[in-house]
Phi, psi and omega in degrees: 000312176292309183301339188259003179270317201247356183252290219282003177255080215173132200225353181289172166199164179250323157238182005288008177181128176000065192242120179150172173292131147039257151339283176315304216285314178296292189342302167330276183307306204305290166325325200258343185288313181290337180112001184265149185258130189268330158000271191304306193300318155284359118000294209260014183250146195275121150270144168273310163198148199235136171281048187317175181277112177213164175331307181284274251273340216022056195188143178229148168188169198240107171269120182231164184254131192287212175253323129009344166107307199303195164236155173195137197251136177235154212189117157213192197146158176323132195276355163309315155284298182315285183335320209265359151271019174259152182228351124284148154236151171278159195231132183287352185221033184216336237013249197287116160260158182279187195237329197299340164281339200247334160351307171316303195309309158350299194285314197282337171318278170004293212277340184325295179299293193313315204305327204248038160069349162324098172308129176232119180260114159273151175224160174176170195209179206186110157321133151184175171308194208246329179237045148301133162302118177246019187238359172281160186180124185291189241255325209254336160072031151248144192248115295249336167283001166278341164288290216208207193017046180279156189240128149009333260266321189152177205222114172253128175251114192259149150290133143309337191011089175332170180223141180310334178276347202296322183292321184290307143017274201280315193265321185283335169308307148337290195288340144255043154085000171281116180275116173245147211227127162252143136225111180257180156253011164305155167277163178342299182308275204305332155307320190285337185283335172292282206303307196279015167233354164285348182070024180273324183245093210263180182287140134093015149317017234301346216250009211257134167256124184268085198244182188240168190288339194276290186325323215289352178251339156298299157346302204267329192058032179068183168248173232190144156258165212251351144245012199274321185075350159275128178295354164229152187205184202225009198283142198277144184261007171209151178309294180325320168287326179262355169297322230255315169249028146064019195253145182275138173297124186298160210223127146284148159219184175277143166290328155247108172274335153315294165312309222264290157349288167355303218258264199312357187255342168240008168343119161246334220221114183233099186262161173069037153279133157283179180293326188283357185253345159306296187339300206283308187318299191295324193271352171294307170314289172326326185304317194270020187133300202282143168276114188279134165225100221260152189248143161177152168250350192238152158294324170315009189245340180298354154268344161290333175278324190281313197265350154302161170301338186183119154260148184246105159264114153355136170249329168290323186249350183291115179327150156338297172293317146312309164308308167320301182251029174263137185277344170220126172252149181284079174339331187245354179091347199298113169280011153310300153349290185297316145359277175315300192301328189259359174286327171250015178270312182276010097026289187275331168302300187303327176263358160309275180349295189313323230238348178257008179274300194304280203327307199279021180256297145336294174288334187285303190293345182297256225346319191267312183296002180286290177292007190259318182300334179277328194295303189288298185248007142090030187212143164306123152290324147264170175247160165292003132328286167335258191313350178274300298196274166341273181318322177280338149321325141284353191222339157258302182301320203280301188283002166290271189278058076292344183293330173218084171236140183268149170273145192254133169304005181280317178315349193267326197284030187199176200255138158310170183267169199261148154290319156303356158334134164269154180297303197290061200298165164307308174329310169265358148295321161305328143312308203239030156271320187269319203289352188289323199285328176305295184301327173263357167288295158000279170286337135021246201275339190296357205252333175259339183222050153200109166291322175301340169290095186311137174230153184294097179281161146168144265303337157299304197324311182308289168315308162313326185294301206287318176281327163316300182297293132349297174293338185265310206279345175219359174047065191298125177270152174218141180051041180068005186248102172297134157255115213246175202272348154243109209303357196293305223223061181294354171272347186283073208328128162093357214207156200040070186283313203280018165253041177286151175243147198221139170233174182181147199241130161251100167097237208237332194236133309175122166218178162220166223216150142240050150222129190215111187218112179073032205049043179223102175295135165309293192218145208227067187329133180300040199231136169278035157196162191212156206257132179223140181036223175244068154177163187282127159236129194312146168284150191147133185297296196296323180291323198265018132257354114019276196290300203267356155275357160277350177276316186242069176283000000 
């Protein structure tokens, strides 16, 4: 009976390679250990009809035909449920007993195996004829040979076995502000029992909730559409659809978003959960805010994967279907992984950021040293060389290095941004308010006020000078270009003489004078740029030596 509880009640196999839950699998490795081929023995059994396994019933069973003509249901499954359909147990030296004295012990076994992190699996079976009804079944989809009169066989305890990094993990996620929550399909105990050596649940916690899935949706009252105010409803669930029948799309929210408020902040643990009770959590969460990122290997995880911000499928042990509808798979099944995953998300966030601070800092002083330069001196301060020259500095080099800047573990150390965050915070408008304002003083004062940059004289300077001067003093035309003695009026001969403009070249950079008094420049204006006939020509050594051989040839 016990061989026929764990092989033929049992959809897992060990070859030609591992396929099944877990669960199955440990039973299987267990049989093989011993020396038993769970093979032939499912080989040789006649089945009549099979009970799968799904979230509500939390049981799986098998009806086969013995040899004797009779039927006989084999049954495992939560040992809280399989126990309370059982009304015998079996005894290896008493056989078949009522139960009713032995129950306790039974129970107290349990909770034994659970405080001690134990999955605890009952199995028992349960005789009957050959024209028993095996196909009624209530609302809940157990079926009425399945309630009660079960026999005993025994309580199996699988270990889980943490993997070492999972505590560390678990604690580094804390510490950046991430709450991490099981929900499982274990019972109560052994979930609480888990989560506290995984560190989800710390010592000395008084505020920790431990619930089972079923209160947590009574409590909660499930989920609702938001516009129907009923949990089922005809409203269409994609856009497409609801363009097409002119219908508002349906929205879930929690039906007690109070109770639900209560509940969730100190939630760590949620057991006996099924899908709809992930579901309702997650979408109770996304509602207040929060970013959700949900973990699963079954299909039963696929709409809780699907309605996070980001779902995690197993890649090894995860269903098709899990993959699918999960936005990231884990390769390695690791919850280390995910660490990495929020370690290098804020990383790329963080170089968003870095690389839109440069940019809008940088294009706001072009913009501005542009318009200042056309506004004043009626010239460009840069040229489109220049500014061509810039953008690719910003936009190739500055962004390739943020672009592979490695992320550092101090990122685990600060709390996520909200989702309603804008990329731009205020912290980085102030920043590219202030270095712009900085960066455009800067470019300025080099551009209006400097004279302290010592330049090369020699002997064209002199001569430029020297001819300049000459020219104030009698305002001479040379090639048809006057220099003329009023700046109001450059065409105009002669008149207002003690006001001449005069220019003269240093270097590189190009200037002009407004005082000139009796041919002796005076003062000397800060500017890059000088007036020849009527308009402003860009500083450069070569046009303003160009222009002063049509002034002196």
């Amino acid at each position: 009976m016990f061989l026929q509880s764990t092989v033929v009640n049992s959809s897992a196999i060990l070859r030609p390679e591992v396929q099944g839950s877990k669960t199955e699998v440990a039973m299987l490795e267990f049989l093989a250990r011993c020396g038993i081929d769970y093979e032939p023995l499912r080989d040789n059994c006649v089945e009549v009809k099979k009970m799968p396994f799904n979230s509500s019933r939390k049981r799986m069973g098998v009806v086969m035909t013995l040899e004797n003509g009779s039927n006989r249901l084999v049954e495992k499954g939560a040992s809280e449920m399989i126990l309370e359909a059982c009304s015998h147990y079996y005894s290896f030296k008493d056989g078949v007993q009522p139960i009713q004295g032995y129950r306790q012990q039974v129970e107290e076994a349990i909770v034994q195996l659970a405080n001690c992190a134990l999955r605890t699996i009952c199995i028992a079976y349960l005789d009957m004829g050959s024209n028993t009804d095996v196909g009624t079944q209530d609302t809940k989809g157990i079926y009425e040979i399945e309630k009660s009169g079960l026999t005993l066989i025994g309580i199996l305890g699988i270990k889980d076995i943490l993997r070492q990094e999972v505590p560390k993990s678990v604690e580094d996620c804390r510490k950046a502000g991430i709450k991490v929550r099981m929900v499982t399909g274990d019972n109560k105990l052994t979930a609480q029992a888990i989560a506290k050596e995984c560190n989800i649940i710390q010592q000395g916690d008084s505020q920790s909730i431990v619930m089972e899935g079923v209160e947590f949706i009574n409590r909660v009252g499930g989920i609702i559409c938001v516009n129907c105010k009923t949990m089922i409803c005809d409203c269409p669930r994609d856009e497409e659809t609801a363009k097409k029948e002119k219908k508002k799309m349906r929205k879930d929210t929690v039906a007690n978003g109070d109770e639900f408020d209560k509940i969730y902040p100190h939630l760590d643990v949620l057991a006996r959960s099924r899908p709809e009770d992930k579901y309702c959590l997650v979408t109770g969460l996304k509602e207040r805010g929060h970013v959700v990122a949900v973990t699963g290997d079954g299909t039963n995880d696929a709409p809780a994967l699907k309605k996070a911000d980001v779902g995690f499928a197993m890649g090894i042990a995860g269903t098709e279907v899990a993959k699918q509808a999960a936005s990231i798979i884990l390769l390695d099944d690791d919850f280390s992984s995910i660490v990495k995953a929020v370690l290098w998300g804020r990383n790329i966030y963080d170089s968003i950021r870095k690389f839109l601070q440069f940019q809008l800092t940088v294009n706001m002083v072009g913009v501005a040293i542009t318009l200042i330069g056309a506004a004043l001196i009626k010239s460009e301060i840069l040229t489109p060389i220049q500014m061509l020259w810039i953008n690719l500095v910003m936009d190739a080099l500055a962004s390739l290095a943020l672009a592979t800047e490695s992320p550092e573990l101090s990122l685990l150390e600060r709390h996520p941004h909200s989702r309603n965050d804008y990329i731009v915070n205020k912290k980085m408008f102030k920043h590219v308010v202030g270095q712009a304002i900085y960066q455009l003083a800067v470019l300025l004062f080099l551009t209006f006020y400097n004279d302290f940059i010592p330049e090369v004289v020699d002997d064209f300077d002199v001569i430029i000078e020297n001819k300049i001067t000459d020219l104030c003093k009698n305002g001479v035309e040379s090639n048809g270009i006057w220099i003329s003695s009023d700046s109001s009026n450059p065409w105009d001969k002669g008149t207002n003489r003690e006001f001449c403009a005069f220019w003269y070249v240093t270097g590189y950079n190009l200037k002009y004078g407004n005082a000139c008094n009796n041919g002796n420049p005076s003062k000397a204006c800060t500017s890059s740029s000088y007036l020849v006939g009527n308009k402003f020509v860009r500083s450069g050594r070569e046009k303003a030596m160009d222009d002063s051989a049509r002034l002196f040839p």
